[in-house]
TORDREN-776019 format. One record per residue (C-alpha): residue number from 1; x, y, z. Coordinates in pm, whole numbers, padded with zeros to 5 digits. Example, Ala and Ser with C-alpha at 12.3 -4.5 7.8 and 13.67 -1.06 7.14 Angstrom:
BEGIN
rec guti->1 px->01230 py->-00450 pz->00780
rec guti->2 px->01367 py->-00106 pz->00714
//
This chain:
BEGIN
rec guti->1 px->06423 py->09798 pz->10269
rec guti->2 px->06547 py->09618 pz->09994
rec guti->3 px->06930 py->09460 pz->10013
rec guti->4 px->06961 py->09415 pz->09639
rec guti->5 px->07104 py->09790 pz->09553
rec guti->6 px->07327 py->09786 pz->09827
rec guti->7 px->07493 py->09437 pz->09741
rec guti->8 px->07528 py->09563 pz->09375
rec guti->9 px->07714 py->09863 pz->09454
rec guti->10 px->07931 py->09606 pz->09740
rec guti->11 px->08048 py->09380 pz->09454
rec guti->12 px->08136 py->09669 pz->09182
rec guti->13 px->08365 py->09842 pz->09444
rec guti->14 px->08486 py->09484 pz->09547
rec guti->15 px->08632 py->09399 pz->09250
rec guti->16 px->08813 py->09772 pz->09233
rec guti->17 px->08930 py->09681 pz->09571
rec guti->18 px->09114 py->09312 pz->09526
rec guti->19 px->09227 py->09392 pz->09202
rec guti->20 px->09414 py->09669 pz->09369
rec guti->21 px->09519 py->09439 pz->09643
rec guti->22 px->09685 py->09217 pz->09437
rec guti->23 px->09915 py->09474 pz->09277
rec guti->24 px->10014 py->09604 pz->09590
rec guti->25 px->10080 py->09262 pz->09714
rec guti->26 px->10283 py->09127 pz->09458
rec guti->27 px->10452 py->09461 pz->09356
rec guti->28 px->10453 py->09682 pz->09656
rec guti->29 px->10367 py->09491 pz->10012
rec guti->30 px->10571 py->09232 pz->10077
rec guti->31 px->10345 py->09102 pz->10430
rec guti->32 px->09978 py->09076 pz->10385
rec guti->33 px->10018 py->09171 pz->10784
rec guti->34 px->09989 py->09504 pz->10678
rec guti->35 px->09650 py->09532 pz->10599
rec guti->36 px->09579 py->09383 pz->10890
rec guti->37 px->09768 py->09630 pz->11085
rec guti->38 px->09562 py->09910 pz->10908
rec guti->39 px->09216 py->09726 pz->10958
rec guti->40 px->09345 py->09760 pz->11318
rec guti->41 px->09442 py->10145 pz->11358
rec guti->42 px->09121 py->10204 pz->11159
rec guti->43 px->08883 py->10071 pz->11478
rec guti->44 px->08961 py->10372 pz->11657
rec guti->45 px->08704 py->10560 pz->11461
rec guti->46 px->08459 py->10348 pz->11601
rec guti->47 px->08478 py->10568 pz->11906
rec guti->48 px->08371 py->10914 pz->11689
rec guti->49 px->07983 py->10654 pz->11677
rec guti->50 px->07951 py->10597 pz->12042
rec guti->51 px->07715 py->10839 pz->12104
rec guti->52 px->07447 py->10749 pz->11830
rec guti->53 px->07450 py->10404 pz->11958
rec guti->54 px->07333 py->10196 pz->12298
rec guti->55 px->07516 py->09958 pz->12521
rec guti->56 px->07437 py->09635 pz->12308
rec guti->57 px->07376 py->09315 pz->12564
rec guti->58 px->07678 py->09080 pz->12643
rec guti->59 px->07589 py->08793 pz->12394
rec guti->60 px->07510 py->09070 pz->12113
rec guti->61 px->07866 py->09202 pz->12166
rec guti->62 px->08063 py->08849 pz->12194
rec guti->63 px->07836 py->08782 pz->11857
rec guti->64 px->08026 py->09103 pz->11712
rec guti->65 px->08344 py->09065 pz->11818
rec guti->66 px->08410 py->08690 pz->11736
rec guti->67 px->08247 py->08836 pz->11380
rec guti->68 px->08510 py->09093 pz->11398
rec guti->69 px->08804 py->08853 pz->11461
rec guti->70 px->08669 py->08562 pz->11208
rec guti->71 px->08660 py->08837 pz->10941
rec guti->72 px->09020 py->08983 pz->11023
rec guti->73 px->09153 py->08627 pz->11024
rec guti->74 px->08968 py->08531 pz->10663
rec guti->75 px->09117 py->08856 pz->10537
rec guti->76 px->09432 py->08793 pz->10596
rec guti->77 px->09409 py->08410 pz->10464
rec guti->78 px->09283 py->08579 pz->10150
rec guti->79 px->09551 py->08796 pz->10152
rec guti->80 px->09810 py->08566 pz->10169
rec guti->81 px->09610 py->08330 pz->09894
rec guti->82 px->09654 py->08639 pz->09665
rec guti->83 px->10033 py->08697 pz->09708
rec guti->84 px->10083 py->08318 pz->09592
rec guti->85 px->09805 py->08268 pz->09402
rec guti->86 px->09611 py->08386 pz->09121
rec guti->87 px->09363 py->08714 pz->09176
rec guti->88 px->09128 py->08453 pz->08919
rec guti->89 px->09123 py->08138 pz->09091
rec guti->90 px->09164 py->08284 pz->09455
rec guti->91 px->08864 py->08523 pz->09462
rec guti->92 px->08609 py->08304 pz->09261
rec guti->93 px->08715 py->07977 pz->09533
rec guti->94 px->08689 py->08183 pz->09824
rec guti->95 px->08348 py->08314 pz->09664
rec guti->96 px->08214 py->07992 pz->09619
rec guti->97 px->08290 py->07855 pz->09991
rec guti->98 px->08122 py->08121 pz->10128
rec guti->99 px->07838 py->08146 pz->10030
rec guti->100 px->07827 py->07722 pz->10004
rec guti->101 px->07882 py->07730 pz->10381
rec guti->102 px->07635 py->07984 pz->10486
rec guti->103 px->07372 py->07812 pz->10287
rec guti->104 px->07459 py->07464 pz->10465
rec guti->105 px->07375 py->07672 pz->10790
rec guti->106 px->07113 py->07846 pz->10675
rec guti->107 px->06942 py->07501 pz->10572
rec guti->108 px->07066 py->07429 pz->10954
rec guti->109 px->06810 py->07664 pz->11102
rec guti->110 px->06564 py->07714 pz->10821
rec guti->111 px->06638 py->08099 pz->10798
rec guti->112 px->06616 py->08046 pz->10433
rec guti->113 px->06295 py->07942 pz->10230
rec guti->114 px->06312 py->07659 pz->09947
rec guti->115 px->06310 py->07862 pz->09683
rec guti->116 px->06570 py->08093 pz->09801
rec guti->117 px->06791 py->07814 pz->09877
rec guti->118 px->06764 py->07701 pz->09518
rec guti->119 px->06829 py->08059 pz->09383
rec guti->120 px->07145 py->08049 pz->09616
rec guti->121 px->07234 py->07702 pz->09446
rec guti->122 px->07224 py->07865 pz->09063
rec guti->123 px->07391 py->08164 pz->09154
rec guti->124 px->07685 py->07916 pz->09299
rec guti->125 px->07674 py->07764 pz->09004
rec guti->126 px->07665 py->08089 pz->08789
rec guti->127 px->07986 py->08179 pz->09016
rec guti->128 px->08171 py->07837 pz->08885
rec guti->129 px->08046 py->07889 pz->08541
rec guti->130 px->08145 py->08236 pz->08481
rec guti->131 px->08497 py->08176 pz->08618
rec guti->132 px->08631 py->07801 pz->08586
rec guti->133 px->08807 py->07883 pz->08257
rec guti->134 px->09035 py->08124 pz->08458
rec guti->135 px->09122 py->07844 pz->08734
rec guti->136 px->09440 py->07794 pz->08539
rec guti->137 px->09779 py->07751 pz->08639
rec guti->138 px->09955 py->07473 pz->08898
rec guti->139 px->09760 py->07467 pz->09200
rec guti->140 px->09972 py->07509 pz->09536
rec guti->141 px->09846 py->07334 pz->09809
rec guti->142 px->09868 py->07614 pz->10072
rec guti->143 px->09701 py->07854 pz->09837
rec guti->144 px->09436 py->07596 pz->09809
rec guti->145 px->09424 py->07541 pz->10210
rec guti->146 px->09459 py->07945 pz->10279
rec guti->147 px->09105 py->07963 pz->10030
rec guti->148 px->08944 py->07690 pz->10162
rec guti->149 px->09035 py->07825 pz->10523
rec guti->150 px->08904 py->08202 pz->10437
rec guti->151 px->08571 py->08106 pz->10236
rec guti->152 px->08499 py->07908 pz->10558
rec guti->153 px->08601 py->08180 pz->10805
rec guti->154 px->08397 py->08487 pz->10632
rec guti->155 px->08081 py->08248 pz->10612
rec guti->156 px->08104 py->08200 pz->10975
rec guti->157 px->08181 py->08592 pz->11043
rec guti->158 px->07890 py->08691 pz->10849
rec guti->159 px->07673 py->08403 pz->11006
rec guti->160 px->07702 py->08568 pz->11365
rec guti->161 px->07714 py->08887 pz->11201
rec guti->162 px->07340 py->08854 pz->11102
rec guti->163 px->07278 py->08699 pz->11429
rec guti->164 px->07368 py->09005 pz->11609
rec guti->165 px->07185 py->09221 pz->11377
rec guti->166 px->06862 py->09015 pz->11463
rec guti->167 px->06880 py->09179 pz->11798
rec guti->168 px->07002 py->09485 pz->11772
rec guti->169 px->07016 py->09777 pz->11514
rec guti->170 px->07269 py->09833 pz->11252
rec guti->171 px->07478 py->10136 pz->11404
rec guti->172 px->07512 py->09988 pz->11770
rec guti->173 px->07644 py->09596 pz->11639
rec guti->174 px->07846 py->09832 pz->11377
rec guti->175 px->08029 py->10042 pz->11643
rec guti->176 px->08079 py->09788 pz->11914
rec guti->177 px->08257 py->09510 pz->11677
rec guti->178 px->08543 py->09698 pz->11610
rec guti->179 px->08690 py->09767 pz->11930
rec guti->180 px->08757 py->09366 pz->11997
rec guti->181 px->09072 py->09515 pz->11761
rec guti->182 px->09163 py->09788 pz->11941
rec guti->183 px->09399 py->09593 pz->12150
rec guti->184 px->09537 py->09389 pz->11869
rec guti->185 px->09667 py->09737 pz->11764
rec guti->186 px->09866 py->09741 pz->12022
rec guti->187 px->09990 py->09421 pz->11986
rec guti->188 px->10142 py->09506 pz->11695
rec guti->189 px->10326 py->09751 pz->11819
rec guti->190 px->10382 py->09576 pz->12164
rec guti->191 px->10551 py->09234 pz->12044
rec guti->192 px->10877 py->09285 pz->11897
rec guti->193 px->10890 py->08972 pz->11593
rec guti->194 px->10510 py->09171 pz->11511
rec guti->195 px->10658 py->09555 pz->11551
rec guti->196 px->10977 py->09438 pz->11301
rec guti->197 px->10750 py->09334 pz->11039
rec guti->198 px->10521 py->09629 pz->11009
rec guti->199 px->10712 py->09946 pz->11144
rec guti->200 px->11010 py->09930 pz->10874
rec guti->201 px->10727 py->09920 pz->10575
rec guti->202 px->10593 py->10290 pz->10760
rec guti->203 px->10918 py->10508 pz->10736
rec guti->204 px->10916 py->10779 pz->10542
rec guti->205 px->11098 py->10632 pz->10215
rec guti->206 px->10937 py->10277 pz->10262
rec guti->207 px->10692 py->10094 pz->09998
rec guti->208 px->10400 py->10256 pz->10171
rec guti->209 px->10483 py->10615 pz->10110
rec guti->210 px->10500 py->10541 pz->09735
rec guti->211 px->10172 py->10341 pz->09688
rec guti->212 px->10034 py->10535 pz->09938
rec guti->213 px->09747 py->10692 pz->09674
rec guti->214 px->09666 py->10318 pz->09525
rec guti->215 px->09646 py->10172 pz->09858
rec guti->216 px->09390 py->10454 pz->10001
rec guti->217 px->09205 py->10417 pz->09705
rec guti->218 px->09207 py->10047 pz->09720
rec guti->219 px->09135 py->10069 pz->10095
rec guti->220 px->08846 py->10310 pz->10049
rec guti->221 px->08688 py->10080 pz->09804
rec guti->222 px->08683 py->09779 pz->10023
rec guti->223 px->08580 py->10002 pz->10324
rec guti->224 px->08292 py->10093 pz->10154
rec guti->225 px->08213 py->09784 pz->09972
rec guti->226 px->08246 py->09606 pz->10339
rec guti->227 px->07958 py->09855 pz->10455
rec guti->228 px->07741 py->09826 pz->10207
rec guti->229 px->07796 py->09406 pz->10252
rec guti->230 px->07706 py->09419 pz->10633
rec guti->231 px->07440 py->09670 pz->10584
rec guti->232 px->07307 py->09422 pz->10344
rec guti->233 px->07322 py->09111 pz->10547
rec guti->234 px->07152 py->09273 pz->10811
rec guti->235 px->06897 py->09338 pz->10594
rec guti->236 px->06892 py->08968 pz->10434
rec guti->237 px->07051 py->08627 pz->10529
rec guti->238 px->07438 py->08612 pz->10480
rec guti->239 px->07363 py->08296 pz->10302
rec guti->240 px->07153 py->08542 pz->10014
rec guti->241 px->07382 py->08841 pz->09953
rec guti->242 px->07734 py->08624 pz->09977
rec guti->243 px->07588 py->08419 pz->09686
rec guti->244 px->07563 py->08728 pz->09515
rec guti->245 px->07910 py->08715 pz->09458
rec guti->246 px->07916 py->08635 pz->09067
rec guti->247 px->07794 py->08950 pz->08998
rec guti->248 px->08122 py->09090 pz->09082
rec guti->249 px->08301 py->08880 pz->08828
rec guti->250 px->08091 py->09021 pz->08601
rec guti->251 px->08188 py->09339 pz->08653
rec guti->252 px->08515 py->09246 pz->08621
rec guti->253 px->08383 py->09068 pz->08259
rec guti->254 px->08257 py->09380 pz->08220
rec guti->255 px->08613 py->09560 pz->08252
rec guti->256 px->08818 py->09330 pz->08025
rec guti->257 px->08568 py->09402 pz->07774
rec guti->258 px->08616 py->09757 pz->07758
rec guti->259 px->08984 py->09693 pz->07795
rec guti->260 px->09059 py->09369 pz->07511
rec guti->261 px->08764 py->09401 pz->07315
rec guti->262 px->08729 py->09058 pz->07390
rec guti->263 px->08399 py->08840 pz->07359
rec guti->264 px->08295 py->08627 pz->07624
rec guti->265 px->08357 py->08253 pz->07618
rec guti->266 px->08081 py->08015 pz->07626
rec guti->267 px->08110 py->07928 pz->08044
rec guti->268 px->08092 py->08221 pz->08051
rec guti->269 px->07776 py->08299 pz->07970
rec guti->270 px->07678 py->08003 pz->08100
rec guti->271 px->07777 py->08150 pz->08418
rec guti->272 px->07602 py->08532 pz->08338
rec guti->273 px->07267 py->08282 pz->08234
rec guti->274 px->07282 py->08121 pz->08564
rec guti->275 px->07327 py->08424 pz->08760
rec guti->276 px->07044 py->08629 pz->08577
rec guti->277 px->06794 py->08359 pz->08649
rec guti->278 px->06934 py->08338 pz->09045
rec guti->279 px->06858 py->08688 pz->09075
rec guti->280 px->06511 py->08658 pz->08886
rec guti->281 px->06468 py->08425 pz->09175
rec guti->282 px->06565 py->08626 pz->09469
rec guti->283 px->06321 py->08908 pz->09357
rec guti->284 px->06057 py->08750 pz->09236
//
């Protein structure tokens, strides 16, 4: 089956989804924590796919969970980037770590042909090129660590990620690596300085009532955008469909367009260039 479609559709609901996520953080959420909290409750619908899966082995499901955890921890880095950073300079960073680090361990254990590993290269580039003029502004050191920090934690999730997938099919690795966050949950809710931060943003009149509809959308978006990703690098190596990633940014080229009218600057088709010929790459 062919990943391309699938990591398409990913990025275009991607860049609905942080876009969103910065709003909310800067406007509506004051702790990032939150999401995590919700990523959480959310791995109790794992349960509804037990029985259309199979008890995976032990090292397939330590493979999942640590994937699990490294992704929940690389969210929440990213989320923090984006409440004191730029949505611009944050996402692009973090998308150019990613896939830099899964293509160092890719090259690692040769999972990756030569010419594959040079597509991955130009669509890095494409990434930098299509984006640099928007890395504007004073850089803050802790946004800069909490970017580095994610990029390098995602690459790593999605690394064992394809490792479990190797071994077992899509659905069972699916199900099983929630429930390492079942517990954390409950930890939430459990540990009082972690139950004072998140249960006063859930009354009734709190901040979450009132963005309630753009933070279900937003959340749908990613939660579907994270399916299609995980589909897709089960399908491909991590190290492929993470490089992928400038394709989103044109998407979101695509919406300023529509919105200012405004032509695109010369990196940036630079970048566009770089990424057409990456793809012509990957499928050819």
């Amino acid at each position: 089956m062919n990943y391309l479609p699938f990591v398409l559709i990913s990025y275009f609901l991607n860049s609905i989804a942080v876009t969103v996520d910065k709003v909310l953080l800067t406007k509506t959420i004051p702790d990032p924590l939150i999401y995590v909290f919700y990523f959480s409750l959310l791995s109790f619908l794992a349960f509804f796919g037990l029985p259309f899966t199979h008890t995976p082995t032990t090292e397939v499901f330590i493979m999942a969970s640590a994937s699990t955890l490294l992704w929940t921890l690389g969210a929440y880095c990213m989320f923090k980037a984006l409440k004191i950073g730029l949505l611009q300079r944050v996402i692009p960073i973090i998308g150019v770590i990613t896939p830099l680090t899964l293509l160092l361990l890719a090259s690692s254990d040769n999972s990756i042909t030569s010419s594959q590993a040079l597509a991955i290269v130009i669509l890095i580039f494409g990434l930098i090129f299509l984006t640099m003029q928007d890395w504007k502004g004073r850089f803050i050191k802790k946004e800069l660590a909490l970017d580095i920090f994610s990029g390098i934690l995602f690459a790593f999730s999605y690394y064992l990620l394809r490792l479990a997938y190797l071994q077992e099919d899509f659905l069972t690795v699916l199900v099983y690596s929630r429930f390492i966050l079942i517990p954390l949950a409950f930890l939430f809710l459990i540990i009082p300085s972690l139950r004072n931060r998140i249960l006063p943003m859930l009354h009734l009149g709190g901040v979450i009532k009132k963005a309630a509809p753009l933070f279900v959308f937003g959340q749908i978006s990613a939660g579907i955008s994270e399916l299609l990703l995980v589909f897709s690098i089960s399908l491909a190596s991590p190290a492929i469909v993470n490089s992928l990633q400038g394709v989103k940014y044109i998407y979101l080229l695509g919406f300023s367009l529509i919105i200012d009218k405004k032509f695109p600057k010369l990196f940036q088709i630079i970048g566009i260039g770089f990424i057409g010929i990456g793809l012509y790459l990957l499928v050819s």
